[in-house]
N, C-alpha and C positions, 0 to 999 in steps of 0.2 A: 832823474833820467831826462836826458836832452831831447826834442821832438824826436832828431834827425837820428837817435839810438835805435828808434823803431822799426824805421822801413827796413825794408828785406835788405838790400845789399850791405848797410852797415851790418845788418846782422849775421849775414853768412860772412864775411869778414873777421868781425868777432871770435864766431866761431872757429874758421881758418887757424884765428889765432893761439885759442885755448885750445886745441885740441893736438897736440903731442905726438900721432900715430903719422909716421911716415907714409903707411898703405891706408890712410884715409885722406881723402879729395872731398873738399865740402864746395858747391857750385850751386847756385842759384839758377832754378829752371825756369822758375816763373814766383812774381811777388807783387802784391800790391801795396800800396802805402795804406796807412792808417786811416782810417776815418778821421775827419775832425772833430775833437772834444766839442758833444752838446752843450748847451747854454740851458740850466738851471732856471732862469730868470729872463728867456727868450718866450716870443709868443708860438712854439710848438710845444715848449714845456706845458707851457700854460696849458695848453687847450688839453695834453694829456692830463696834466691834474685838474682840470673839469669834469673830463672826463669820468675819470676817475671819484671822483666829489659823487657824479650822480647816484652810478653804482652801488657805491661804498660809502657812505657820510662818514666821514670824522676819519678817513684812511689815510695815510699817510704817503703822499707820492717821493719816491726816492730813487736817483738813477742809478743804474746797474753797468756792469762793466761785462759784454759777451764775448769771452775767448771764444768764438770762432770765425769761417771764414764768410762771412756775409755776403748780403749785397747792399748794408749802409751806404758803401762810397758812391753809389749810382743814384742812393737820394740824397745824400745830403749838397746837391749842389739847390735842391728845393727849401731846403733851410737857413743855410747859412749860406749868408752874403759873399759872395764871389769865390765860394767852395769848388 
């Protein structure tokens, strides 16, 4: 998958596309872009599996993928560099 598959308007596009029904109108109302993919091996990861370290010794920290609609993109401009 190409970044730019994700945002909304390629997607309802997409959709436009595959979907067959003359009496269906697929229209985007409103969409937000993606967050950007965290960094693994950044110093927020880190401080999570410290975190985490304290709590839990010997845990294993591993990122997670949250299908839903967040408010990531409002911080990851605290994170990553020019977000």
């Amino acid at each position: 998958m190409q970044e730019n598959d994700a945002k909304p308007k390629t997607i309802a596009e997409k959709l436009s596309t595959l979907l067959r029904f003359p009496t269906v109108e697929v229209s985007l109302v409103i969409g937000n872009d993606p967050s950007p993919v965290s960094e693994m091996e950044g110093p927020a990861f880190s401080r999570v599996r410290q975190a985490v370290e304290r709590v839990w010794p010997g845990a294993l920290t591993l990122p997670a993928l949250m299908e839903d609609a967040t408010d990531a993109c409002h911080y990851s401009a605290f994170i990553v560099p020019g977000a």
